[in-house]
FIMAR-615793 format. One record per residue (C-alpha): chain; x, y, z. Coordinates in steps of 0.1 Angstrom, whole numbers, plus 5000, padded with zeros to 4 digits. Example, Ala and Ser with C-alpha at 12.3 -4.5 7.8 and 13.67 -1.06 7.14 Angstrom:
<nodes>
+-----+------+------+------+
: mol :    u :    v :    w :
+-----+------+------+------+
:   A : 5123 : 4955 : 5078 :
:   A : 5137 : 4989 : 5071 :
+-----+------+------+------+
</nodes>
This chain:
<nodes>
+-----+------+------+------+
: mol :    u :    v :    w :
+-----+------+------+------+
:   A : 6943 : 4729 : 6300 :
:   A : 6931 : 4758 : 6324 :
:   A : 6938 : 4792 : 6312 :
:   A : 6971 : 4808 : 6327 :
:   A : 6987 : 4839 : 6328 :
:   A : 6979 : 4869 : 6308 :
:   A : 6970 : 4892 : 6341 :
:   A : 6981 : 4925 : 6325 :
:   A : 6959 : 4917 : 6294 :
:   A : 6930 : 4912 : 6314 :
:   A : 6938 : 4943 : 6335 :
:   A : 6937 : 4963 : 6301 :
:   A : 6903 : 4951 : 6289 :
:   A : 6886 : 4950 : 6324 :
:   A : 6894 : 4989 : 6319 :
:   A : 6887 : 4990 : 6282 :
:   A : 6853 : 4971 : 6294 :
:   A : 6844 : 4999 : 6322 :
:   A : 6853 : 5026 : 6295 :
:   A : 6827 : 5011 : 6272 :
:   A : 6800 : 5018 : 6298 :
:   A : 6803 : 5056 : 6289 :
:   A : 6818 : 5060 : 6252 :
:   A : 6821 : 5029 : 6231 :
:   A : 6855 : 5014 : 6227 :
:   A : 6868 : 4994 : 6194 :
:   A : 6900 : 4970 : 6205 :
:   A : 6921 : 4953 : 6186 :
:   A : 6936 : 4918 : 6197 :
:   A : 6964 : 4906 : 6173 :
:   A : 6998 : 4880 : 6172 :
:   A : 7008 : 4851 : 6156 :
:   A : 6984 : 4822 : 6151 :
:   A : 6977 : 4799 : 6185 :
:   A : 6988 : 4827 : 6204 :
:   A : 6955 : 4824 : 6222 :
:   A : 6939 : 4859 : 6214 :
:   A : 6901 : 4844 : 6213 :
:   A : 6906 : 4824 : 6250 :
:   A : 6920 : 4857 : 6264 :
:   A : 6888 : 4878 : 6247 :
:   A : 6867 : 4851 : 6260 :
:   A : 6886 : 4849 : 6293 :
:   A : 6877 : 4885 : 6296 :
:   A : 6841 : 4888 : 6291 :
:   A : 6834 : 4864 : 6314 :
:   A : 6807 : 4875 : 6336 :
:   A : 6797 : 4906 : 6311 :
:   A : 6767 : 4913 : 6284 :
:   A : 6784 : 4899 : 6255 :
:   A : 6778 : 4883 : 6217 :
:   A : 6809 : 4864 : 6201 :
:   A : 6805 : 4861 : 6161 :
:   A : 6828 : 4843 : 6142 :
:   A : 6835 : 4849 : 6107 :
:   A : 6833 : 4816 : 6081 :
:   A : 6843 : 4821 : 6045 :
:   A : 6807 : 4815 : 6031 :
:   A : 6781 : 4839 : 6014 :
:   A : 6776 : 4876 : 6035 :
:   A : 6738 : 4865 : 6029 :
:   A : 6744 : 4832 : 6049 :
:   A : 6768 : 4844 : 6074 :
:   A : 6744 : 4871 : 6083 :
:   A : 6715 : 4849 : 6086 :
:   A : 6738 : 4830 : 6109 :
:   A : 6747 : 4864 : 6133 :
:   A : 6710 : 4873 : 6130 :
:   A : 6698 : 4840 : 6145 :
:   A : 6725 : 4848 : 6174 :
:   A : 6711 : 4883 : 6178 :
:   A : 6673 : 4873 : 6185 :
:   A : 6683 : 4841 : 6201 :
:   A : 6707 : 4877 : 6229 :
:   A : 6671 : 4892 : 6223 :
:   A : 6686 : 4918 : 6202 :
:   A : 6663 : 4938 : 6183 :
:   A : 6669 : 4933 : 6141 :
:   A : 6645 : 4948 : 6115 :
:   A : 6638 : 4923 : 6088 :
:   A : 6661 : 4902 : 6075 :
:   A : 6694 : 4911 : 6070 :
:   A : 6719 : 4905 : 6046 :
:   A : 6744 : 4929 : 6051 :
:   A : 6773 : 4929 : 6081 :
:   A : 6772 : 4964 : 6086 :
:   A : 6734 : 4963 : 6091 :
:   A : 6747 : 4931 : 6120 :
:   A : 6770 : 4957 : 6135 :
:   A : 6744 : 4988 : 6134 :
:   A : 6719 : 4970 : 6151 :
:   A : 6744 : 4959 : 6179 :
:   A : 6756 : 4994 : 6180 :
:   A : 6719 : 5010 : 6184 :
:   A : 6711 : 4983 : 6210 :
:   A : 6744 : 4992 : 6235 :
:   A : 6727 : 5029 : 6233 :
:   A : 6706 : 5011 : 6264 :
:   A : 6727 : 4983 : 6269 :
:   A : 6761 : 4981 : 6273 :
:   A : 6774 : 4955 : 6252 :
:   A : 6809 : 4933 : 6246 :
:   A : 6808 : 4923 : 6208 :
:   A : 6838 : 4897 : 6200 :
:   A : 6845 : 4894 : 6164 :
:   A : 6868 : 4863 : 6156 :
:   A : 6884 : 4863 : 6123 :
:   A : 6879 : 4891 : 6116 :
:   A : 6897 : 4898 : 6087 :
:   A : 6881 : 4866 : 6069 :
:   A : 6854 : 4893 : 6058 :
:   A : 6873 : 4904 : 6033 :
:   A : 6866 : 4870 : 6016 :
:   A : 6830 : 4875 : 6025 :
:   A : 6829 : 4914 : 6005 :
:   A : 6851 : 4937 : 5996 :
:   A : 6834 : 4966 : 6006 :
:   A : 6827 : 4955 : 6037 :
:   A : 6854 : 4974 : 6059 :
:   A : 6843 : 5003 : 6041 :
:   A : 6809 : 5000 : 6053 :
:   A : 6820 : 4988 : 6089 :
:   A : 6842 : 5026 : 6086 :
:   A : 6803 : 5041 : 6079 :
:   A : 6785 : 5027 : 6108 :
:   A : 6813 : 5032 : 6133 :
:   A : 6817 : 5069 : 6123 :
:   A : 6779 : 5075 : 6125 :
:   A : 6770 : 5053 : 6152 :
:   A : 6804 : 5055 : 6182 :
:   A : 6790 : 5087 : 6195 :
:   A : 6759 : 5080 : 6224 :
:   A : 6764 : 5043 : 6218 :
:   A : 6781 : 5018 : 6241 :
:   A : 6800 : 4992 : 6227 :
:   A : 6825 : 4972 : 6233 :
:   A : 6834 : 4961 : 6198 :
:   A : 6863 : 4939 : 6202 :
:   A : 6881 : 4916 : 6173 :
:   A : 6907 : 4897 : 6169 :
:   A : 6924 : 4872 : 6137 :
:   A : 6943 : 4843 : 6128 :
:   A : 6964 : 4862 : 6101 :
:   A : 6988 : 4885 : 6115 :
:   A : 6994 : 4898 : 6079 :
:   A : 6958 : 4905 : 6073 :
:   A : 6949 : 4923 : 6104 :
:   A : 6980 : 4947 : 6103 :
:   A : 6971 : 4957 : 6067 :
:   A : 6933 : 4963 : 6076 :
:   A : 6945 : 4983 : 6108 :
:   A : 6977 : 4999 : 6105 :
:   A : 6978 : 5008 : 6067 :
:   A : 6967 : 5045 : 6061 :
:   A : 6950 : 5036 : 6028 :
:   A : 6927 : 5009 : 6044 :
:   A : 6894 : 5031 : 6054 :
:   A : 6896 : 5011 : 6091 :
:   A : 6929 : 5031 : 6099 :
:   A : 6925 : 5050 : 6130 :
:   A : 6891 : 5037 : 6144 :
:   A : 6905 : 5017 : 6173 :
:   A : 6911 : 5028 : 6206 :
:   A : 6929 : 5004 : 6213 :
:   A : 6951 : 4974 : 6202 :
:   A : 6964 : 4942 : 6224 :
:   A : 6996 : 4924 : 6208 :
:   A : 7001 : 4888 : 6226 :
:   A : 7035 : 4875 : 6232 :
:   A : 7043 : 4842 : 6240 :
:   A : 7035 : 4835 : 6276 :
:   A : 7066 : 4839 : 6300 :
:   A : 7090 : 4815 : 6312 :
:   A : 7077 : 4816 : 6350 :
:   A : 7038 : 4809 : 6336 :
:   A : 7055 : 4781 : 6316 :
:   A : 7070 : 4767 : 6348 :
:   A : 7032 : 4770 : 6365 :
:   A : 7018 : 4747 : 6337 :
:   A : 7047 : 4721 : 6335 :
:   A : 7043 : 4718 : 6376 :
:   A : 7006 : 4712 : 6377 :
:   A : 7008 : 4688 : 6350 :
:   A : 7040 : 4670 : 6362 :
:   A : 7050 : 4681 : 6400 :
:   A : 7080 : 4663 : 6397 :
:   A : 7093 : 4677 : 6365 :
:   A : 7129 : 4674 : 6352 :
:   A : 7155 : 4700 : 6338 :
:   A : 7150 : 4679 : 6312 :
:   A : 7113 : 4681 : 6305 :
:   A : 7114 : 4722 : 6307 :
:   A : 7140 : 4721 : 6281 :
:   A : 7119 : 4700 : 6257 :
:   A : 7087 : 4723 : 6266 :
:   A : 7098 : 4756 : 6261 :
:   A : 7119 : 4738 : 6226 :
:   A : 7086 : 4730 : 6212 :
:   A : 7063 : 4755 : 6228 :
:   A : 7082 : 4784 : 6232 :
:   A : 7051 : 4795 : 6256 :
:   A : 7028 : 4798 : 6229 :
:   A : 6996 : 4779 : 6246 :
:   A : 6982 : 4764 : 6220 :
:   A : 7008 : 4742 : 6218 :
:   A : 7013 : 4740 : 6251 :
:   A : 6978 : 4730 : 6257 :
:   A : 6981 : 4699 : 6230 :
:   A : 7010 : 4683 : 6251 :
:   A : 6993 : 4686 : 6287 :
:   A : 6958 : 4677 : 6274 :
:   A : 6975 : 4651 : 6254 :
:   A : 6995 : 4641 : 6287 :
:   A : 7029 : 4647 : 6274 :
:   A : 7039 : 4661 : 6306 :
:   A : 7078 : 4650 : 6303 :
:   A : 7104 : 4651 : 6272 :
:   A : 7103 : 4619 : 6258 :
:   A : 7066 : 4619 : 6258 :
:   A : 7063 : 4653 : 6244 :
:   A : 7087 : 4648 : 6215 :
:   A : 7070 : 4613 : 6206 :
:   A : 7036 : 4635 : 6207 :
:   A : 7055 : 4660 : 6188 :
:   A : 7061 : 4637 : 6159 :
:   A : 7032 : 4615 : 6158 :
:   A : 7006 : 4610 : 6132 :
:   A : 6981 : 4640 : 6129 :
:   A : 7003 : 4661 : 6151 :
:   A : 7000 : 4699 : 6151 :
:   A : 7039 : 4704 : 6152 :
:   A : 7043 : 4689 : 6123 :
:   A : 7019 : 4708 : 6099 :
:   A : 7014 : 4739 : 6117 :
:   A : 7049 : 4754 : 6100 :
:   A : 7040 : 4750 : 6067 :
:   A : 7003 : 4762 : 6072 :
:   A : 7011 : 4796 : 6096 :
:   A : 7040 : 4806 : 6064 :
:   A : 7009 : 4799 : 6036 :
:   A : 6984 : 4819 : 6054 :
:   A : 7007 : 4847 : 6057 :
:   A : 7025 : 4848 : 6027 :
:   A : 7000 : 4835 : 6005 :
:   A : 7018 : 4828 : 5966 :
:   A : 7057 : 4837 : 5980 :
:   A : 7055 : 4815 : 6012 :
:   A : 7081 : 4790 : 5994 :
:   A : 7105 : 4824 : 5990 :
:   A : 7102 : 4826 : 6028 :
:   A : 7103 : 4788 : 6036 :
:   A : 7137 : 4787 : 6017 :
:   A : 7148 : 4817 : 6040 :
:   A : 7137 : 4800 : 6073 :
:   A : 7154 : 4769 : 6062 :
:   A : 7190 : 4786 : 6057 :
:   A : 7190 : 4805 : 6088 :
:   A : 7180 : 4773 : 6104 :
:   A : 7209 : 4755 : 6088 :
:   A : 7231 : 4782 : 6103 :
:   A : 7232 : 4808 : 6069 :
:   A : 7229 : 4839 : 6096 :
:   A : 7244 : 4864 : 6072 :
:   A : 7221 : 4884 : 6044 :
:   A : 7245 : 4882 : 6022 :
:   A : 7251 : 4844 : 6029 :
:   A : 7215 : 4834 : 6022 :
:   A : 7215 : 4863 : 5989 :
:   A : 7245 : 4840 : 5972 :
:   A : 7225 : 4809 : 5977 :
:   A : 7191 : 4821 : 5965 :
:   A : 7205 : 4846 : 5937 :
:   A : 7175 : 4872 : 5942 :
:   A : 7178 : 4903 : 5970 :
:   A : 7162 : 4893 : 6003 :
:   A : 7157 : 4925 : 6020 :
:   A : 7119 : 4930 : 6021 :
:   A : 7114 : 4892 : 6027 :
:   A : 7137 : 4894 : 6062 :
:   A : 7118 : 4928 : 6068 :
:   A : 7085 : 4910 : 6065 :
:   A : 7095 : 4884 : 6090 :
:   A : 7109 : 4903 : 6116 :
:   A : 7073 : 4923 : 6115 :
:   A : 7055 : 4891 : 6122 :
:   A : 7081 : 4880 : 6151 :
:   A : 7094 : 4852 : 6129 :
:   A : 7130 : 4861 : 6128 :
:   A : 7152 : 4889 : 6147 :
:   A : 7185 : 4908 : 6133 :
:   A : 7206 : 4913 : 6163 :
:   A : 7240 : 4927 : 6169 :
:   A : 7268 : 4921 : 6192 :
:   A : 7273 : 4937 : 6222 :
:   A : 7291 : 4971 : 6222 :
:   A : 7285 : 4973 : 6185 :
:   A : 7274 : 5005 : 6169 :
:   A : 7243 : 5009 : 6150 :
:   A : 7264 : 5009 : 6117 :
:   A : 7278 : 4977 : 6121 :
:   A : 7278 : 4953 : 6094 :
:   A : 7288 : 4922 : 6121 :
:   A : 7255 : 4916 : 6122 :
:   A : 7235 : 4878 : 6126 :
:   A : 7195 : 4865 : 6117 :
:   A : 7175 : 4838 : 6140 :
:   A : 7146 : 4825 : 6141 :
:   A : 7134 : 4841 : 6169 :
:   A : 7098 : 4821 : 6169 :
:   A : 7109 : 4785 : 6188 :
:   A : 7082 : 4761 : 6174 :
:   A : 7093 : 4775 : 6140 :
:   A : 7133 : 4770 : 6148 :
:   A : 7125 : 4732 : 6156 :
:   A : 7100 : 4732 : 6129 :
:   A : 7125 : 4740 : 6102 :
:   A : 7155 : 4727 : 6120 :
:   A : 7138 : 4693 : 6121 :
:   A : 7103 : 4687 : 6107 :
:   A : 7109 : 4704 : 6072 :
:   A : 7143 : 4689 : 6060 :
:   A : 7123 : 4655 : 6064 :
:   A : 7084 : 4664 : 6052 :
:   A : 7088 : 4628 : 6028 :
:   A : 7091 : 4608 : 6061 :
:   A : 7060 : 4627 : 6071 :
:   A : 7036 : 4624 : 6041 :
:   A : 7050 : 4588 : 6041 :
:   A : 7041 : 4581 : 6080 :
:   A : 7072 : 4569 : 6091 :
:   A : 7072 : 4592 : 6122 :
:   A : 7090 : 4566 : 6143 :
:   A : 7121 : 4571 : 6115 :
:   A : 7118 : 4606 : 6118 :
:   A : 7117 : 4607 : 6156 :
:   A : 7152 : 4585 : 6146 :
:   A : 7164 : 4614 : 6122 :
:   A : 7161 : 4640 : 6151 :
:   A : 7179 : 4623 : 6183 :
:   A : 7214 : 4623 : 6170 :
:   A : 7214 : 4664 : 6163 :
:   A : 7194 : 4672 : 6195 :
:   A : 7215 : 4673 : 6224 :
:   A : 7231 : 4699 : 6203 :
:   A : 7204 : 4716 : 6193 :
:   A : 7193 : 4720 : 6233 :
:   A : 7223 : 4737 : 6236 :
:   A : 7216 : 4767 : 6218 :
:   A : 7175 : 4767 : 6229 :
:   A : 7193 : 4763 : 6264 :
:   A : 7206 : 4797 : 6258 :
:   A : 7175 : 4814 : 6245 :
:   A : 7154 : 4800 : 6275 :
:   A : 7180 : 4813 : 6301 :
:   A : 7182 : 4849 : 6280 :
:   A : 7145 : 4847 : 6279 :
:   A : 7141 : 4841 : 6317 :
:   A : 7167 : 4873 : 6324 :
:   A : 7145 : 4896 : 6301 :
:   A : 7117 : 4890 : 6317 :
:   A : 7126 : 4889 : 6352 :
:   A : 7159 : 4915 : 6357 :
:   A : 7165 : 4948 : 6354 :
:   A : 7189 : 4957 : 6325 :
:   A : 7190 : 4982 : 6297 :
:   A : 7208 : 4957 : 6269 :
:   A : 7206 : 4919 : 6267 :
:   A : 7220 : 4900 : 6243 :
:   A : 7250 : 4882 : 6234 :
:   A : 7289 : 4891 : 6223 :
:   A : 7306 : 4878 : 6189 :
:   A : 7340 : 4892 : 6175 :
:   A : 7342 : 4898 : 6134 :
:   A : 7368 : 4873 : 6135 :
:   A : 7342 : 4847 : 6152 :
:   A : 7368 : 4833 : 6177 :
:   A : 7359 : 4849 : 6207 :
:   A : 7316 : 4845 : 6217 :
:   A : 7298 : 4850 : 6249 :
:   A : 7267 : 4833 : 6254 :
:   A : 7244 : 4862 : 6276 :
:   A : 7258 : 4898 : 6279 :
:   A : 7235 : 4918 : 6303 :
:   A : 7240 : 4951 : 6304 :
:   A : 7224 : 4981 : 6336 :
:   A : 7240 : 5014 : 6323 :
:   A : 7223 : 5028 : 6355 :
:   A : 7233 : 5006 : 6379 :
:   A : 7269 : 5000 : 6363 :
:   A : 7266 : 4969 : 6363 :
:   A : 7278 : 4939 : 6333 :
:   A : 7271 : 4901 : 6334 :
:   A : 7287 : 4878 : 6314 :
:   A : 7269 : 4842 : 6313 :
:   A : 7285 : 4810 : 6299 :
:   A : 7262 : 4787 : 6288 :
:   A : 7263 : 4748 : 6286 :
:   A : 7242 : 4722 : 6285 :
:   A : 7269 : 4698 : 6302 :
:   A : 7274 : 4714 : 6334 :
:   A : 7312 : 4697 : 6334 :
:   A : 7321 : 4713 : 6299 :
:   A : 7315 : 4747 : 6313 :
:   A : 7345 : 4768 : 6323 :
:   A : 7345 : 4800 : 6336 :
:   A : 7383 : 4807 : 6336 :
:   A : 7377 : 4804 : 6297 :
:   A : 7350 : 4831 : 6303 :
:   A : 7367 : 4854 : 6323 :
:   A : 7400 : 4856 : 6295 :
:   A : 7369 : 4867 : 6271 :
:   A : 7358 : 4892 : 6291 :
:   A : 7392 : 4905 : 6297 :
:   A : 7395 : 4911 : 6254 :
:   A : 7364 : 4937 : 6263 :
:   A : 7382 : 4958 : 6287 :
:   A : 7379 : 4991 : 6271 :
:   A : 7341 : 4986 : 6274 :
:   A : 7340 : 4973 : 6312 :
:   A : 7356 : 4997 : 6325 :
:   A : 7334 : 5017 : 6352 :
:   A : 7311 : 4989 : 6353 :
:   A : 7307 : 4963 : 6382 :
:   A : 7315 : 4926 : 6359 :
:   A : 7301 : 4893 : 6366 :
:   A : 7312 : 4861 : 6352 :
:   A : 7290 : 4834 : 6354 :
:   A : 7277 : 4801 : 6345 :
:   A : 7245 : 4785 : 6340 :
:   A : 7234 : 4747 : 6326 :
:   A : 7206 : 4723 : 6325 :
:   A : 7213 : 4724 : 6367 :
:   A : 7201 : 4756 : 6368 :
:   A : 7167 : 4757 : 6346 :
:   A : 7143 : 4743 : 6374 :
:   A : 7144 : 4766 : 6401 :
:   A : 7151 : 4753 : 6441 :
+-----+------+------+------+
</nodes>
């Protein structure tokens, strides 16, 4: 698959390169695994000076016997041999003093396997070395956990030496669209449904169905299941890398919220320890959100989790609940196990791809959804423009004859004291309405 989207990425390291040129820049490029950070660094320094090193779990002595072969092969100038990483780095940093110079670093954070000390001594030779060199020193990891803690943690010795840092989202709905049509012009409703299900616009996964040419629903959830299949191991191995020893604490979270345990105190009863920390953890890593109805005030206990990551909601919706019929290889029995709950299912990942589409495309200052403490009364898509005065309430169904918007509009009228002043919009939106005209 061709590399799509991304344009205000590359925008911000095309500048971040042309600063480099005068006063060397240090960029870091983080979000969750198969997010495609190292195709968007590569993407980037295409047509530029560059070195890209990437980081194995094996001896320093070896790996830098591996970087120094790379760095007289770029006819970079090293003196002896070298066995440190800080002495890779210093002599890349003293070569950009008369050549500008892109330097990727890909897992990055798997140093700390290779030495301890080694972001300590990476801290030394940036401090000394920044100033009259020019560099463009830019790394990016696989473990979201990792990278934060090396970054972002005041007691690390790397805090505060970038200039600058690139979180990746999920790619956007319309760039989705792009990729389905060139893959399959004459995609269905249907087939979007299923692709943003799986995908949820991260690319790798993306790119595995359309190389794999899975370019319609039925084909992409057979791929989805099949033997040696990505989406089926790539749950269990993104929650091990990040969690490490307590992964099964949040596996048995994911799983609850998944089986429709929304509530803290829900999910506390069942597992019997305090949660907290372990929700906190996951919203950091864009696993799960905490969201609140509309109108609600920040004090209010009314309060829901999701799993806010798609692959992951199918993953432990579906995949999980059956891992026997996995290791056993009865994937045809599991593809069985999932039909019967799935048109259900696409209801609610119907709603997240139309709120999705809305937040990425409209002007609004709230979107979300509306739920009453008693539960009887819910609205699918609230969308709120406190400066243009302006509501919308959207129904969603899968089944464009289910949907009724009289039933919609009685809702709305419950929420009267909150409209008023505001120009309201009732509408309705199903699987007619997810491939554009």
């Amino acid at each position: 698959m061709k590399f799509y989207g991304r344009t205000e990425e590359l925008k911000q390291l095309k500048k971040i390169s042309e600063t480099s040129k005068d006063h060397s820049q240090f960029t870091v490029v983080t979000g969750r695994r198969r997010i495609g950070k190292t195709a968007l660094i590569l993407k980037s320094a295409e047509g530029q000076r560059s070195v890209y090193l990437f980081v194995s779990r094996v001896n320093q002595r070896l790996l830098c016997q591996g970087f120094q072969s790379i760095l007289d092969r770029e006819g970079i100038e090293t003196a002896g041999e070298m066995t440190r990483f800080a002495d890779i780095l210093k002599a890349l940093m003293i070569h950009s003093r008369s050549e500008n110079i892109t330097v990727i670093i890909d897992e990055f954070q798997d140093l700390e396997y290779v030495d301890k000390s080694v972001f300590s001594e990476i801290q030394d030779v940036w401090d000394r070395y920044k100033d009259g060199s020019r560099v463009n020193l830019i790394v990016c990891g696989s473990v979201h956990s990792m990278m934060m803690r090396i970054f972002e943690n005041s007691k690390e010795p790397l805090f505060g030496r970038p200039t600058a840092k690139i979180v990746l989202q999920p790619l956007p709905v319309s760039v989705m669209e792009d990729v389905l049509a060139d893959h399959n012009p004459d995609y269905t409703a249907e087939d979007m449904l299923t692709f943003f299900m799986l995908t949820g616009g991260i690319p790798k996964y993306m790119e595995v169905l359309m190389d794999g040419g899975a370019a319609d629903s039925e084909s992409m959830l057979r791929a989805a299941v099949s033997a040696g299949s990505v989406f089926l191991a790539d749950g269990k191995d993104i929650m091990v890398s990040e969690f490490g020893k307590e992964y099964r604490t949040y596996f048995s979270i994911m799983q609850l919220i998944s089986a429709g345990k929304t509530k803290r105190s829900e999910m506390e009863d069942i597992l019997n320890i305090e949660i907290g920390q372990y929700l906190k953890m996951l919203e950091e890593y864009g696993f799960v959100k905490h969201i609140s109805p509309a109108f609600s005030d920040s004090n209010s206990r009314n309060t829901r989790w999701v799993i806010s990551d798609m692959y992951l909601r199918f993953y432990f919706r579906f995949i999980f609940p059956s891992s026997s019929l996995v290791e056993s290889g009865r994937h045809d029995l599991l593809l069985r196990t999932i039909r019967p709950s799935l048109e259900t299912y696409e209801g609610k990942v119907l709603e997240s791809f139309f709120r999705r589409r809305i937040a990425e495309e409209d002007s609004y200052t709230y979107i979300g959804s509306y739920w009453n403490r008693k539960g009887d009364i819910e609205i699918d898509i609230v969308v709120i423009d406190d400066i243009a005065k302006t509501m919308r309430f959207i129904e969603v169904k899968r089944n464009p004859a289910k949907l009724d918007i009289n039933e919609l509009v009685e809702k709305v009228k419950s929420l009267a004291s909150h409209t008023s002043g505001y120009a309201v919009s009732n509408e309705g939106l199903t699987l007619d309405d997810v491939r554009r005209p």
